[in-house]
C-alpha positions in Angstrom: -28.8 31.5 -75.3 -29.4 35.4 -75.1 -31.9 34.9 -78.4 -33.8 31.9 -76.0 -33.7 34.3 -73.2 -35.8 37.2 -74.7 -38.0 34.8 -76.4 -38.8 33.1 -72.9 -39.5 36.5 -71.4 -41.8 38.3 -74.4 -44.0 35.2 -74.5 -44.3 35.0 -70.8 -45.5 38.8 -71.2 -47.6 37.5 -74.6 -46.3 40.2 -76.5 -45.7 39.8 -80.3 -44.5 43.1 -81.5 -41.1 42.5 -80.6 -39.3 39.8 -83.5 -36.0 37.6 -81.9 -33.5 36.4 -84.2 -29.9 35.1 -83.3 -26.9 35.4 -86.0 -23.4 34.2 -85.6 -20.2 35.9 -86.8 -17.9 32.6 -87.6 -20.6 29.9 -88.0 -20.0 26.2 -88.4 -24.0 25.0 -89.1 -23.3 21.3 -88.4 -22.9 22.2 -84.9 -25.5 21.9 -82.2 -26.4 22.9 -79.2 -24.1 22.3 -76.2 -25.5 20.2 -73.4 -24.4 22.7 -71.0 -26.5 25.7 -72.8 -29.5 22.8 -72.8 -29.0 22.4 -69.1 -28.8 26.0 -68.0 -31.8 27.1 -70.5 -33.9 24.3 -69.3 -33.0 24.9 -65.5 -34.9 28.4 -65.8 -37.9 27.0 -67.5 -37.0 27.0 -71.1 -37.5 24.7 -73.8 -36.0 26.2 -77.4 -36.1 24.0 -80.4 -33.1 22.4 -81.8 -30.8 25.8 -82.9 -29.6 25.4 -86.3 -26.5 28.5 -86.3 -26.5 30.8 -89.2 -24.1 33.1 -90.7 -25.6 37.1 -90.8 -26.1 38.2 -93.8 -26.6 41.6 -94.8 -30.3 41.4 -95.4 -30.7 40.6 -92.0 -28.7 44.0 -90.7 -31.2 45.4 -93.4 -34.4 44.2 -91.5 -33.0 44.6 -87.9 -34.0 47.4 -86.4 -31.3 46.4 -83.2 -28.5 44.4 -83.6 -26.8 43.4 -80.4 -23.2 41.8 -80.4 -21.2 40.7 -77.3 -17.5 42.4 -78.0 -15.9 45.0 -79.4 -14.1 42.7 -82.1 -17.7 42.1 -83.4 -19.0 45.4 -83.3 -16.0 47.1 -85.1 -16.3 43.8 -87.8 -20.1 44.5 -88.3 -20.1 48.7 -88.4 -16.5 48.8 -90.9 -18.2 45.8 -93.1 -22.1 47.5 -93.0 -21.3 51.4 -91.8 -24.6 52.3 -93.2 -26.4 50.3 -90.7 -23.8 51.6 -87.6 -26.9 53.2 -85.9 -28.6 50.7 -85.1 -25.5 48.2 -83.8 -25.2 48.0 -80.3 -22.6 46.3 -77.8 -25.0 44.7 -75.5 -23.2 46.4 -72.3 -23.3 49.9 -74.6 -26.7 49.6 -74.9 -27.5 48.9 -71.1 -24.8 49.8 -69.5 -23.5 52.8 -71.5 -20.1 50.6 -71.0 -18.1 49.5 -74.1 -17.3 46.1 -71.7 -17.5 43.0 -73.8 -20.1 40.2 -72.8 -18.0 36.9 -72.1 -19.4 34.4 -74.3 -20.2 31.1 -71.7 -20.1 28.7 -74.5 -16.2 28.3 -74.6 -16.5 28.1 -70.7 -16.9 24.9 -67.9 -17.7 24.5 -65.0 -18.7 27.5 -62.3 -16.8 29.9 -64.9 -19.6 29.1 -67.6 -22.4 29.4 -64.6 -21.1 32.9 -63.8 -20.9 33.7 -67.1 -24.1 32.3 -68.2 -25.9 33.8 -65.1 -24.4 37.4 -66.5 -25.5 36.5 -69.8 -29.1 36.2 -68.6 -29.3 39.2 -66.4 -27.8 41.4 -69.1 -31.1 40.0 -71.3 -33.5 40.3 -68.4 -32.2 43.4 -68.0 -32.3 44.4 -72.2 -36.1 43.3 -72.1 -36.8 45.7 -69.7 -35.5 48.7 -71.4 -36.8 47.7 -75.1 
C-alpha cells in the first residue's frame, strides 16, 4: 500500500528521480493482494499492478539509499542483521515524526479499524513525499 502510495503521488508530480520499491520481512509469495487494500487503493484513484511480495535481500539495503519500516521489531531485525547500512534505516514515524511510534500495519485489520489505519498509513506517505 505505502509503496502504491508514493508511486501514485511522484507520477502525479511526473517526477522520475525518485525509485519506489516495497520489501517484506516474513514473505509468503503465493499471496496476493487483499481485496480490502484493492478497494481502499482504488477508492483514492489508484490502479497498481498485481503485487507479487518479496523477501529483502541484502542487495537491496545495498542499493537503497532510504529504507522505511513500520515498527520497531523491524527496524532493530534489519540494523542488528545489516549494521553497516543502519544510517540509512528509518522507522517511518522516526523519520517524519522524530517519534519511534510504530505504524500499525492495516492488512491484519477489518472493518473501520483497517479504514483508520489505512487512512494513517496514507497520510504518513503523503506526508513522507513531502519531506523527500
Amino acid at each position: 500500500m505505502s509503496q502504491e502510495i508514493l508511486k501514485a503521488l511522484l507520477k502525479k508530480d511526473n517526477r522520475t528521480d525518485v525509485e519506489v520499491f516495497s520489501r517484506g520481512t516474513y514473505v509468503e509469495s503465493e499471496l496476493k493482494t487483499p481485496p480490502k487494500i484493492k478497494n481502499f487503493l482504488q477508492k483514492n484513484n489508484i490502479y497498481p499492478p498485481q503485487h507479487i511480495p518479496v523477501q529483502y535481500c541484502r542487495q537491496d539495503l545495498e542499493n537503497a539509499d532510504l529504507i522505511f519500516v513500520m515498527t520497531q521489531y523491524q527496524y532493530d531485525e534489519l540494523t542488528d542483521k545489516y549494521a553497516e547500512y543502519s544510517d540509512k534505516i528509518y522507522m517511518l514515524n522516526e523519520y517524519i515524526y522524530n517519534s519511534s511510534k510504530d505504524v500499525p500495519d492495516p492488512i491484519g485489520l477489518e472493518g473501520k479499524s483497517f479504514e483508520k489505519s489505512a487512512e494513517k498509513l496514507k497520510e504518513l506517505i503523503e506526508t513522507l513525499y513531502k519531506k523527500i
